[in-house]
PAZAPA-4460 file (N, C-alpha, C; in steps of 0.05 Angstrom, whole numbers, plus 32768, in hexadecimal, padded with zeros to 4 digits):
% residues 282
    n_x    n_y    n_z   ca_x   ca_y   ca_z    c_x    c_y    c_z   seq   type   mol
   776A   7FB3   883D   775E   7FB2   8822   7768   7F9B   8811     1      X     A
   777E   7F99   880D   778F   7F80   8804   7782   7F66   880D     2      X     A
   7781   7F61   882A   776F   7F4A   8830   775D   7F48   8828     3      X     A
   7745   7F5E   881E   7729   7F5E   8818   772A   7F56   87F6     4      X     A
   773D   7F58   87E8   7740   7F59   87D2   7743   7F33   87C8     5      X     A
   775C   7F30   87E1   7763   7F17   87DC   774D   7EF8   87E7     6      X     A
   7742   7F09   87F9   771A   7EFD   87FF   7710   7EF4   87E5     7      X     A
   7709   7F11   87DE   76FF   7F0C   87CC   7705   7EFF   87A6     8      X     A
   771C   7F02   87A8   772D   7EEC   8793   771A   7ECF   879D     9      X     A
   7720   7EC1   87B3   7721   7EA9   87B9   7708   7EA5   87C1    10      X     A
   76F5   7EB6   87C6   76DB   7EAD   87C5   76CF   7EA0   87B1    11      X     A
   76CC   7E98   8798   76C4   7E8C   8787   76D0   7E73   8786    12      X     A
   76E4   7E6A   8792   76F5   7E57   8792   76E6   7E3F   87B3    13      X     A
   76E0   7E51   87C8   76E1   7E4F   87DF   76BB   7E49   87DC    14      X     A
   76B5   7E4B   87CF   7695   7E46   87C5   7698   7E2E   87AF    15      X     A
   769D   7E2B   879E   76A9   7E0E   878C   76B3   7DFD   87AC    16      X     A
   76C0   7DFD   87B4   76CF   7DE8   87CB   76B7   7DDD   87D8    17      X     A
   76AA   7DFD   87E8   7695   7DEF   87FA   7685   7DDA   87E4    18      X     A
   7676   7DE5   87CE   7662   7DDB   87B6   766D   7DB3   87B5    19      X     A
   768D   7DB5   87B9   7694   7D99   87B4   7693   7D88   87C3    20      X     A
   769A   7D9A   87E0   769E   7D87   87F3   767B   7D83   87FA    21      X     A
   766B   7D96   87FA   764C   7D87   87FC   764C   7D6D   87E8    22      X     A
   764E   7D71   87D3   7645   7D60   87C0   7653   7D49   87C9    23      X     A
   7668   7D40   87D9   7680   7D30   87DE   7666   7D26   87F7    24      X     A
   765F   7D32   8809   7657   7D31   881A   7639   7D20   880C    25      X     A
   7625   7D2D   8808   7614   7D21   87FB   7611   7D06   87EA    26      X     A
   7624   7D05   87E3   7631   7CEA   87D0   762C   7CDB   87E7    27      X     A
   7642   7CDC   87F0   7642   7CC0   8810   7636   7CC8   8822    28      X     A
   7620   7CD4   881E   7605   7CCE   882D   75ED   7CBC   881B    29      X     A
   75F9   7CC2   8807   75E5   7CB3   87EF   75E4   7C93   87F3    30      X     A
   7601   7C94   87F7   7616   7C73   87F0   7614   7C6A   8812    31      X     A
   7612   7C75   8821   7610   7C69   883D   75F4   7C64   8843    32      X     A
   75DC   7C6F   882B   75BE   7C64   8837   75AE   7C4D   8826    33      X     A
   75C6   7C47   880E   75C0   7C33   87F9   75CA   7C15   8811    34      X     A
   75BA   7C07   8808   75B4   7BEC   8812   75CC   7BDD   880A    35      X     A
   75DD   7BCF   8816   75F7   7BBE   8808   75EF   7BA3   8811    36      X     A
   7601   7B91   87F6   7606   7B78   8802   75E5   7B5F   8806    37      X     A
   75D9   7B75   87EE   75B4   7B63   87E9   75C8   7B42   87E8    38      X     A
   75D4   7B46   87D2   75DB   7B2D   87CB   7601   7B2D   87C6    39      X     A
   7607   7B13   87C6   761E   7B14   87C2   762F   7B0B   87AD    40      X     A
   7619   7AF5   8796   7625   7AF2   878C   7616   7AF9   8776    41      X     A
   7620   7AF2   8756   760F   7B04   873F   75EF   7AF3   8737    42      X     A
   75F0   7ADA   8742   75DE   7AC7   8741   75DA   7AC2   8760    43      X     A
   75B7   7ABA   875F   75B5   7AB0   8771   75B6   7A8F   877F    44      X     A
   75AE   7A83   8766   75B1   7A6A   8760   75B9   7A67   8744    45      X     A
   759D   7A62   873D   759A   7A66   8717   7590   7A83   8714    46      X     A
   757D   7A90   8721   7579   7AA4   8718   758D   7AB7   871F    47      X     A
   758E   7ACE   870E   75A0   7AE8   870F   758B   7AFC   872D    48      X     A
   75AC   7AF9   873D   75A5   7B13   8755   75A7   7B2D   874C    49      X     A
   759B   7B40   8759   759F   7B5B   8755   75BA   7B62   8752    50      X     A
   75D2   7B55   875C   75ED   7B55   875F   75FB   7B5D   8748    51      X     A
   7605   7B78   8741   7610   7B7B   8725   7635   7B82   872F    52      X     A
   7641   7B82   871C   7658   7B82   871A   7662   7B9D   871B    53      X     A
   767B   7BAC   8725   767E   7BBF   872C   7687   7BD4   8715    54      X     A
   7683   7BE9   870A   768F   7BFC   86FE   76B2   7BF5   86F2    55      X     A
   76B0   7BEA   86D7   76CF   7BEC   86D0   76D9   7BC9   86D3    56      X     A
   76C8   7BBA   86E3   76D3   7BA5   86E9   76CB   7B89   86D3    57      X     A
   76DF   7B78   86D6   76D6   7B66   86C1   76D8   7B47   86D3    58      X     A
   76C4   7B46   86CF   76BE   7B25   86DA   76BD   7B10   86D6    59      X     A
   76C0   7AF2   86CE   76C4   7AE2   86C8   76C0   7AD3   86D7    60      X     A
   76A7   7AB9   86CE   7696   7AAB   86E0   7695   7A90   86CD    61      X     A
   76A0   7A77   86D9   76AC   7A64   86D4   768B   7A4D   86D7    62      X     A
   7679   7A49   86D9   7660   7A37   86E3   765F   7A17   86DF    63      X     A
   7662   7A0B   86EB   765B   79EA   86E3   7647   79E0   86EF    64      X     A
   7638   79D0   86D8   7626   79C3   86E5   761D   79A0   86DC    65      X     A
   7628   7990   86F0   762C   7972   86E9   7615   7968   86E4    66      X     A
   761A   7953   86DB   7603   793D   86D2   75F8   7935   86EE    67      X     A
   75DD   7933   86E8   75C3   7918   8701   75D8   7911   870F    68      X     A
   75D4   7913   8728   75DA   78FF   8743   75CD   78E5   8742    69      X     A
   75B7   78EB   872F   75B1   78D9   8734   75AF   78B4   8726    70      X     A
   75D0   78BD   870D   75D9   78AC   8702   75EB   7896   871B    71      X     A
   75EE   78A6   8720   760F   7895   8738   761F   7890   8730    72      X     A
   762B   7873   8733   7645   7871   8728   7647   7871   870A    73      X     A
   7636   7870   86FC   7635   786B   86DD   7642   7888   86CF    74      X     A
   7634   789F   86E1   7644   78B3   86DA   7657   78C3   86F0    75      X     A
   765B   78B3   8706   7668   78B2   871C   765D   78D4   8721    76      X     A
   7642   78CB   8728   7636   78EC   8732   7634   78FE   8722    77      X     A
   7634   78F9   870B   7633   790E   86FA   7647   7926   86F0    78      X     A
   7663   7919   86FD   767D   7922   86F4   7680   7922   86D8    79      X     A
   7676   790F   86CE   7678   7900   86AD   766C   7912   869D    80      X     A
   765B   7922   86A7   7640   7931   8694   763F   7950   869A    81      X     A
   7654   7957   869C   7655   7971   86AB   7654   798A   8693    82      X     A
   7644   799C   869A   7647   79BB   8688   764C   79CB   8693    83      X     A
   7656   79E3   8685   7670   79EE   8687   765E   7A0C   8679    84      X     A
   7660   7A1C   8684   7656   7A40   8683   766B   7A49   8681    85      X     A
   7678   7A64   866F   7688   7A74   8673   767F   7A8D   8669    86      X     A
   7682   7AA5   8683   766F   7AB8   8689   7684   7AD3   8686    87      X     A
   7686   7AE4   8672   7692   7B01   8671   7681   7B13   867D    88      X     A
   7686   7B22   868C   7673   7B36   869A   767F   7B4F   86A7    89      X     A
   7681   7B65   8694   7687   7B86   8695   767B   7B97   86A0    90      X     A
   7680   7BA4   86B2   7671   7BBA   86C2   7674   7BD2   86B3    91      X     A
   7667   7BDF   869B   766B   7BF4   8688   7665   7C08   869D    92      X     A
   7653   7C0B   86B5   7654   7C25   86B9   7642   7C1B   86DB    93      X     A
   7643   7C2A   86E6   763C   7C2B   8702   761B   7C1D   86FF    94      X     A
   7611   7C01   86FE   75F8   7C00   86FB   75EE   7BF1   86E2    95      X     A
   7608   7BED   86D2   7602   7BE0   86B5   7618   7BCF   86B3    96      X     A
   7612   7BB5   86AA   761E   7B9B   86A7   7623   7B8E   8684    97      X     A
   7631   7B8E   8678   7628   7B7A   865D   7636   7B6A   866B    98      X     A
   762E   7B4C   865B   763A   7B3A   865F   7636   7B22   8640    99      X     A
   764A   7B10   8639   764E   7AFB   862F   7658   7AE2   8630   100      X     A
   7643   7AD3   862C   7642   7AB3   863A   7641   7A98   8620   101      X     A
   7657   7A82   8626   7654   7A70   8617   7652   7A54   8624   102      X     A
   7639   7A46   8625   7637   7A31   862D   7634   7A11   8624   103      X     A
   763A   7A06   8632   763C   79E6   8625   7623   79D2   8623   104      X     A
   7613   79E5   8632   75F8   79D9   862B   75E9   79EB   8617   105      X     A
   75EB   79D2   860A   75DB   79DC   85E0   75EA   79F9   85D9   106      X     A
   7604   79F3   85E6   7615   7A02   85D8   7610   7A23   85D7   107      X     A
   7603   7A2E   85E5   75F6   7A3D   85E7   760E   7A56   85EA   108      X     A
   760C   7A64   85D5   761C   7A83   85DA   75F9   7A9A   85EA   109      X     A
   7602   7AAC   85EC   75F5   7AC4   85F7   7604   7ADE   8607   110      X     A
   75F4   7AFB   8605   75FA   7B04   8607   75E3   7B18   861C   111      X     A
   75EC   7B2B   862B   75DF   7B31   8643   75E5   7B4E   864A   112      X     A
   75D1   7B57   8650   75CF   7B77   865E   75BA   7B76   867D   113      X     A
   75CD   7B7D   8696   75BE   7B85   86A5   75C0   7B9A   86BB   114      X     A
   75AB   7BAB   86C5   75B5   7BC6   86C3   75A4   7BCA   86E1   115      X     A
   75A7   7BE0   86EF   7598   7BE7   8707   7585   7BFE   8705   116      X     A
   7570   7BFC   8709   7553   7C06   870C   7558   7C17   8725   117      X     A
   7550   7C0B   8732   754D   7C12   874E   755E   7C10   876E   118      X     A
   756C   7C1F   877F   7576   7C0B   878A   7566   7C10   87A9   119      X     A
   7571   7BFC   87BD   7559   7BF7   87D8   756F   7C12   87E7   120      X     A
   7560   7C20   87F3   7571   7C2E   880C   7562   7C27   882A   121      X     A
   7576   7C32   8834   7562   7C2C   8857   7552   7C42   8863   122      X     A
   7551   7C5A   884F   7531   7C6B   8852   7528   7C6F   8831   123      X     A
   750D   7C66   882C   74FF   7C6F   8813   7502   7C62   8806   124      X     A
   7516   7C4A   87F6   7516   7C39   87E1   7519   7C2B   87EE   125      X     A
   74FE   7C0F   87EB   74FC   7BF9   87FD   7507   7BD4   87EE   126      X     A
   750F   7BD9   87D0   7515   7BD3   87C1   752F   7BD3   87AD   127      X     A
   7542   7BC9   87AA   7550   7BC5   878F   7540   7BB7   8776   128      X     A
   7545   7BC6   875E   7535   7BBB   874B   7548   7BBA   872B   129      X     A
   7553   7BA2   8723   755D   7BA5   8713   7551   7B92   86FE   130      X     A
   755A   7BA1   86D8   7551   7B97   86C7   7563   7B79   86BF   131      X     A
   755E   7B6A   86AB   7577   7B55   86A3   756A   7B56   8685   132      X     A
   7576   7B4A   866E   756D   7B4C   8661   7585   7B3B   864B   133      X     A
   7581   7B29   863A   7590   7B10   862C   7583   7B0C   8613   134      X     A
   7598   7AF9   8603   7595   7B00   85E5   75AA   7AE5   85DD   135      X     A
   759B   7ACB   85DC   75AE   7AB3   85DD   75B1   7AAA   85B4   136      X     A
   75C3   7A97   85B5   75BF   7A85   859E   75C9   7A6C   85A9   137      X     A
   75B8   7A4F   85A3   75B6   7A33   85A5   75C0   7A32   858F   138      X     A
   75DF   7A32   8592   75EA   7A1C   857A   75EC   7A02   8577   139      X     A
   75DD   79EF   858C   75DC   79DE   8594   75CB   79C7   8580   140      X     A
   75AB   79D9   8577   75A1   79D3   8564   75AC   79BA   8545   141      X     A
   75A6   79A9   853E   75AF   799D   852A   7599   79A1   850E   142      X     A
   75AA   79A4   84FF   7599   79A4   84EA   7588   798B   84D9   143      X     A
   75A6   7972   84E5   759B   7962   84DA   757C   7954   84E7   144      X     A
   757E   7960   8500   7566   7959   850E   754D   796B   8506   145      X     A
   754E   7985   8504   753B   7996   8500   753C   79A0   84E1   146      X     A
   7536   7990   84C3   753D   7999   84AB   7538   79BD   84A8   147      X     A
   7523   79C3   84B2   7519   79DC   84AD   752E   79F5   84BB   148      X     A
   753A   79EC   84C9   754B   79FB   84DC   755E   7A09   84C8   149      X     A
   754E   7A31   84DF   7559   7A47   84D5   7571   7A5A   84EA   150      X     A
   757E   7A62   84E2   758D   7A72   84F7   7576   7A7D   850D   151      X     A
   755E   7A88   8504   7555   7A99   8516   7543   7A81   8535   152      X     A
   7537   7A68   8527   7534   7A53   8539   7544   7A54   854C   153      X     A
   7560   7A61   8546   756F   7A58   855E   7574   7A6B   8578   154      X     A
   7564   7A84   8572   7570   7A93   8580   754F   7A8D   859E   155      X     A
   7558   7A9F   85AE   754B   7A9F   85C3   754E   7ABD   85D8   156      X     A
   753A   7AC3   85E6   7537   7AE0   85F4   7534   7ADA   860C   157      X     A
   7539   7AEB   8620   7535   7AF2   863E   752F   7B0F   8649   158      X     A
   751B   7B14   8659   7513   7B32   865D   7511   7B27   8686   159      X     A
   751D   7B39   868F   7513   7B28   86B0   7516   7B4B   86B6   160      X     A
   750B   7B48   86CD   750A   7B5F   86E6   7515   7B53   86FD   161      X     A
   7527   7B60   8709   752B   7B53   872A   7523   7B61   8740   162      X     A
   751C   7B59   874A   7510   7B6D   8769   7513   7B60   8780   163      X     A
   7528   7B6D   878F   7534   7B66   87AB   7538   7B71   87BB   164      X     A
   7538   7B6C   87D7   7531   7B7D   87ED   7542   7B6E   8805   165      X     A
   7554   7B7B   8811   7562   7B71   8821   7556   7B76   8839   166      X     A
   754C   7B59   8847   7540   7B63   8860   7544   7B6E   8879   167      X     A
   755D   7B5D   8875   7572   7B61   8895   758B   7B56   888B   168      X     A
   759C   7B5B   889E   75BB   7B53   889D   75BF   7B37   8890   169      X     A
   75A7   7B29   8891   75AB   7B01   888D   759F   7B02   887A   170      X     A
   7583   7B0B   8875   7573   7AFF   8863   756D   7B12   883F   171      X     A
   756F   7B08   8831   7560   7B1F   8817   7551   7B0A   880C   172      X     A
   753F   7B1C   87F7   752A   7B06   87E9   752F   7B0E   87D4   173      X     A
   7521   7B02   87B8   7520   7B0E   8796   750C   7B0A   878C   174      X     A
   74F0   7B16   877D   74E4   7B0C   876E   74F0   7B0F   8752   175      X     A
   74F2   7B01   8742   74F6   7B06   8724   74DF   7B03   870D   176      X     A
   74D3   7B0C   870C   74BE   7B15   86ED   74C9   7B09   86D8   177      X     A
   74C5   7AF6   86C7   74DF   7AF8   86B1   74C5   7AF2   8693   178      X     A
   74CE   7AF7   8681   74C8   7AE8   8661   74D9   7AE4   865D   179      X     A
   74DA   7ACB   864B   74ED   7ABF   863A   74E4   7AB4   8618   180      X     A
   74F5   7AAF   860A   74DD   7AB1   85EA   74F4   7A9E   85DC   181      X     A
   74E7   7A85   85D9   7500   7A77   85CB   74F5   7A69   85B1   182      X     A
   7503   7A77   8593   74F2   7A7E   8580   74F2   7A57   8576   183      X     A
   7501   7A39   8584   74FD   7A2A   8583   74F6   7A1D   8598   184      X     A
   74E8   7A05   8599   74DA   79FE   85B5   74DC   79DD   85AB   185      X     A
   74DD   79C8   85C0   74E7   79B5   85BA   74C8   79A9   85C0   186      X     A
   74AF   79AE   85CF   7495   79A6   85D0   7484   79B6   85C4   187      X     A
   7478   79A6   85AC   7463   79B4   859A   7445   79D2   85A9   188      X     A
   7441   79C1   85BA   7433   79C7   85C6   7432   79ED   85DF   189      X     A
   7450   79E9   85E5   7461   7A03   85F1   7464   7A19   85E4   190      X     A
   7457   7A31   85ED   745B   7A51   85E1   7476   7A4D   85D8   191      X     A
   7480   7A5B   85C9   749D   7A68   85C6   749B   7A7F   85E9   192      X     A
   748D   7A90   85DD   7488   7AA2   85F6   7489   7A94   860D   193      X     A
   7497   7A9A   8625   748C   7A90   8642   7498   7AA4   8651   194      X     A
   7488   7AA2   8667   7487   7AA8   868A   7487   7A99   8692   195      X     A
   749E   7AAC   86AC   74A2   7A9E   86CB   74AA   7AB0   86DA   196      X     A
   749E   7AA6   86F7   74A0   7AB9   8710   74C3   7AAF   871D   197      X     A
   74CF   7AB5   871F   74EB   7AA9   8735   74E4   7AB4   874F   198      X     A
   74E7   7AA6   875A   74EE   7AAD   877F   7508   7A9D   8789   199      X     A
   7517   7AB0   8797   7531   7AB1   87AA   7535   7AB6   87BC   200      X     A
   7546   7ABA   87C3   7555   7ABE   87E8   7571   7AAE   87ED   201      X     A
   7574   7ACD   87FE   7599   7ABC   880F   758A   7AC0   881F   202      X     A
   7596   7AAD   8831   759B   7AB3   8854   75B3   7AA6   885D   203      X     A
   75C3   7ABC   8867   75DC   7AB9   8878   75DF   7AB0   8889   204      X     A
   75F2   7A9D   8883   75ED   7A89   889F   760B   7A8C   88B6   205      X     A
   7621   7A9E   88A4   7637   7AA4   88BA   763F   7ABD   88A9   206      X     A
   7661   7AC6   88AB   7661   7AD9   88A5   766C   7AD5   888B   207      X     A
   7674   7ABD   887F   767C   7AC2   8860   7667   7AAB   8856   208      X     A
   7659   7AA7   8865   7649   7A88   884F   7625   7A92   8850   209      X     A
   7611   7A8E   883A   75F9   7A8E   8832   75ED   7A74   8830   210      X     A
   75D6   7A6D   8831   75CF   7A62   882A   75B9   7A6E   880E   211      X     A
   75B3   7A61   87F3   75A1   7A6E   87EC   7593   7A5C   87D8   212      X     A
   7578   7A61   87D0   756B   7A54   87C1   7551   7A61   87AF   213      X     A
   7554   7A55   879C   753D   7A61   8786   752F   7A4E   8776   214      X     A
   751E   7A5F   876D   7504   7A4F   8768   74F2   7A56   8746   215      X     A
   74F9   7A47   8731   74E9   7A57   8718   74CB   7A4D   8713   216      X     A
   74BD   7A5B   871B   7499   7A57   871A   7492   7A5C   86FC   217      X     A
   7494   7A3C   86E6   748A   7A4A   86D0   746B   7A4A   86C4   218      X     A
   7461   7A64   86C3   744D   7A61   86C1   7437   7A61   869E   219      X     A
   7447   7A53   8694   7436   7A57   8676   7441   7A2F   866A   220      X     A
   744D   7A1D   867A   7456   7A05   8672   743D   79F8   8663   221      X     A
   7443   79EA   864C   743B   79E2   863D   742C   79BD   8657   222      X     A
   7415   79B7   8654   7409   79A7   8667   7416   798B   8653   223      X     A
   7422   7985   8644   7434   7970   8638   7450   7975   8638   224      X     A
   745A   7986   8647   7478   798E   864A   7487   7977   8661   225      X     A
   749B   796E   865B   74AB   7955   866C   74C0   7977   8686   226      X     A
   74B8   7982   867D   74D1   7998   868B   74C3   799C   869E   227      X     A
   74D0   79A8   86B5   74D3   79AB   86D7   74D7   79CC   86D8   228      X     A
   74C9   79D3   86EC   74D0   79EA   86FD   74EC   79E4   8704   229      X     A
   74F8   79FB   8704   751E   79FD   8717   7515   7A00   8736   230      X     A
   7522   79EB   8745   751C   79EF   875B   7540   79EF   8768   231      X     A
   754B   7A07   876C   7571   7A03   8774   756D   7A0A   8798   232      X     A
   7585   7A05   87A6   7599   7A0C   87BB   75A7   7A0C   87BC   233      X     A
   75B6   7A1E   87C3   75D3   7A2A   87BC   75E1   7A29   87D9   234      X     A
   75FA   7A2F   87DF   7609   7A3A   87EF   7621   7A51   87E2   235      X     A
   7625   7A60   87EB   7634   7A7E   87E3   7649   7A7D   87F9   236      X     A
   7665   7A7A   87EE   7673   7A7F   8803   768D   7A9A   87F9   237      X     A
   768B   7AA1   8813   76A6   7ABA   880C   76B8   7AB8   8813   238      X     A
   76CB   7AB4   87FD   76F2   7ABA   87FA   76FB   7ACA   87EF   239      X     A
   7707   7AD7   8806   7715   7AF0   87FB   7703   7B00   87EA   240      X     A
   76FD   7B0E   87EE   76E5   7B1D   87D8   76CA   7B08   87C4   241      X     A
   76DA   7AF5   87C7   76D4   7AE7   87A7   76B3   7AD8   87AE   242      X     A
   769B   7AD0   87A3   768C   7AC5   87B0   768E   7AAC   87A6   243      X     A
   7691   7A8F   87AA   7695   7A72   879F   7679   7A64   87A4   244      X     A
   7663   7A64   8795   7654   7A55   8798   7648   7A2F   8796   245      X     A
   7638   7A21   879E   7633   7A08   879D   7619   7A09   87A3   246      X     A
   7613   79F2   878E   75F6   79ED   878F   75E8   79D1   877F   247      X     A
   75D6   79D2   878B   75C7   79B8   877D   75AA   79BC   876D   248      X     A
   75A1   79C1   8757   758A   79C0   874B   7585   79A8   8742   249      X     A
   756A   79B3   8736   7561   799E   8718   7560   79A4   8702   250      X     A
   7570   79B9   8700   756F   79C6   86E2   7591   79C4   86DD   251      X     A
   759C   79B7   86C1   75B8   79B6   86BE   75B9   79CC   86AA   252      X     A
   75AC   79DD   869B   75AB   79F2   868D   75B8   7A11   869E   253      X     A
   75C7   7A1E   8690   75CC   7A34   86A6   75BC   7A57   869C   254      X     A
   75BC   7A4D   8681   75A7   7A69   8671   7595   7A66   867A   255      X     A
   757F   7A86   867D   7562   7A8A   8688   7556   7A77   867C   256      X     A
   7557   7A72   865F   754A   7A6B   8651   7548   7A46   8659   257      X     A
   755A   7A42   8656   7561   7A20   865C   755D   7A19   8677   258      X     A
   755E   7A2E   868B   755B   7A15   86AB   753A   7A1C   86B4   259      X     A
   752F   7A38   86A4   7513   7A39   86A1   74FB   7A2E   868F   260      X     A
   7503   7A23   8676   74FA   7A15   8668   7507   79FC   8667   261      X     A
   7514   79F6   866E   7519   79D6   8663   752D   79C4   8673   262      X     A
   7522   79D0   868E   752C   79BA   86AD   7523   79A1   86AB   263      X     A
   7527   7987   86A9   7527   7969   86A8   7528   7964   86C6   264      X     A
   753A   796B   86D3   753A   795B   86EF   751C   7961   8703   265      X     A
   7525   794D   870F   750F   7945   872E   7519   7944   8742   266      X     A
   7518   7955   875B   7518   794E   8774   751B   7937   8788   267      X     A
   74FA   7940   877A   74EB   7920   8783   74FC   7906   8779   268      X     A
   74FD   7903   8764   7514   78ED   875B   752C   78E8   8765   269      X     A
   753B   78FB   8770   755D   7902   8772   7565   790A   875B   270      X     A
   7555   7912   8742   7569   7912   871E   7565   793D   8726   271      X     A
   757F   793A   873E   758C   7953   8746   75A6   7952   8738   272      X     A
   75AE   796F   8732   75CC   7976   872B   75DD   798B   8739   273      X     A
   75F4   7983   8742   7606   798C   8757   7618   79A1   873D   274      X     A
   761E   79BE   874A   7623   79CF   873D   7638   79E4   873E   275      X     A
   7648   79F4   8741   7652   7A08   8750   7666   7A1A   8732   276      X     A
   765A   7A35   8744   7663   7A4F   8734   767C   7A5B   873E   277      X     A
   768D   7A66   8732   76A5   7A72   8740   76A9   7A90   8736   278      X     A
   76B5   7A9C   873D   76B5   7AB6   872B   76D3   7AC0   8735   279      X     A
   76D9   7AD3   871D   76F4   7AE1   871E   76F7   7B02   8716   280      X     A
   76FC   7B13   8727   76F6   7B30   871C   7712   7B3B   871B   281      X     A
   7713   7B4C   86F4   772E   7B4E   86FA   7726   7B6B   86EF   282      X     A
***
């Protein structure tokens, strides 16, 4: 009787355990059918990868991007003309990112939220789908140049979607959706409002190195605009955890807003710019 008693004490206890260890169980069945490793680093080139930053962690992302190659020695490669990104980026919660950025091109502060939608597994979700979403100021602006110039001229927006799909062990792709709204515009003629499509991709070419490249399709350019589509290629390499990227575009701008609206370089020309991102998670 005593045994039956002491059963039954511990049965409620012995039902909570099993209840946890399912849920324990379930968990890492959840986390072993989610898709890893779409991308590796938080960018793909210029555009933002699905790649968010981990729960609790704080990151710090260092970006340069030199002057035209296709000065030469005058700016000995564009060492002479180099800008400088510095990128804060907090993982508030499993799936959500803020981040704050101050850059040397047009001086540009901003600030950033990006969060996860959706993610790809290897039955039923054939997709990762995450939002991004930015909120800049161009303090870069002069007044003495623009008399009318108001604080609010200076500010500028970003709304993007990312959608990525890891295909196999080597390859992933990205489309990015994006608007951007920049309440000053340097060609009369140019919406404030614009669209653009981005297209991406890594492909792995060993076991710590990528190759990758992206592409911004803008589709609302003003038919008197001197500005260029972003056309980048990257390489991604891995140390020690850390991902160290290099790359060459035609856009020296590192905000949505600046390497999508107001890319100068050419390809075709060589007026390319040699680039590389570093990051630090502490």
């Amino acid at each position: 009787m005593k045994y039956f008693c002491f059963l039954f004490v511990l049965l409620p206890f012995l039902g909570f355990s099993q209840n946890d260890l399912l849920n324990e169980i379930d968990t890492d069945s959840l986390r072993a059918n989610e898709v890893s490793a779409t991308f590796k680093g938080l960018k793909i080139v210029n555009f933002e990868s699905t790649k968010l930053v981990d729960k609790g962690d704080f990151t710090f992302v260092v970006a340069h991007r030199f002057g035209s190659l296709k000065n030469g020695f005058d700016s000995f490669f564009g060492l002479d003309d180099a800008v400088t990104r510095l990128n804060f980026i907090f993982g508030v919660c499993d799936g959500l990112n803020i981040g704050v950025s101050r850059s040397s091109f047009q001086k540009i502060y901003e600030a950033s939220a990006k969060y996860r939608l959706i993610k790809q597994t290897h039955s039923g979700i054939p997709f990762t789908i995450v939002g991004y979403n930015s909120v800049l100021v161009n303090t870069g602006l002069e007044k003495d140049n623009l008399p009318l110039l108001e604080f609010k001229h200076r500010m500028g927006y970003t709304a993007q979607i990312l959608i990525s799909r890891k295909i196999n062990n080597n390859l992933s792709l990205e489309l990015a959706p994006t608007f951007f709204h920049d309440n000053y515009v340097a060609v009369n003629e140019q919406d404030n409002s614009q669209y653009a499509l981005g297209l991406g991709g890594r492909y792995k070419i060993s076991k710590r190195v990528s190759l990758n490249v992206d592409y911004g399709w803008h589709l609302n350019r003003a038919s008197t605009s001197p500005f260029k589509n972003p056309l980048s290629v990257g390489v991604d390499i891995e140390t020690g955890g850390h991902v160290f990227q290099m790359h060459f575009t035609n856009a020296q701008g590192m905000n949505t807003n600046s390497f999508l609206g107001q890319s100068t370089g050419d390809w075709s020309d060589g007026d390319i710019y040699f680039g590389f991102n570093l990051s630090r998670v502490f």
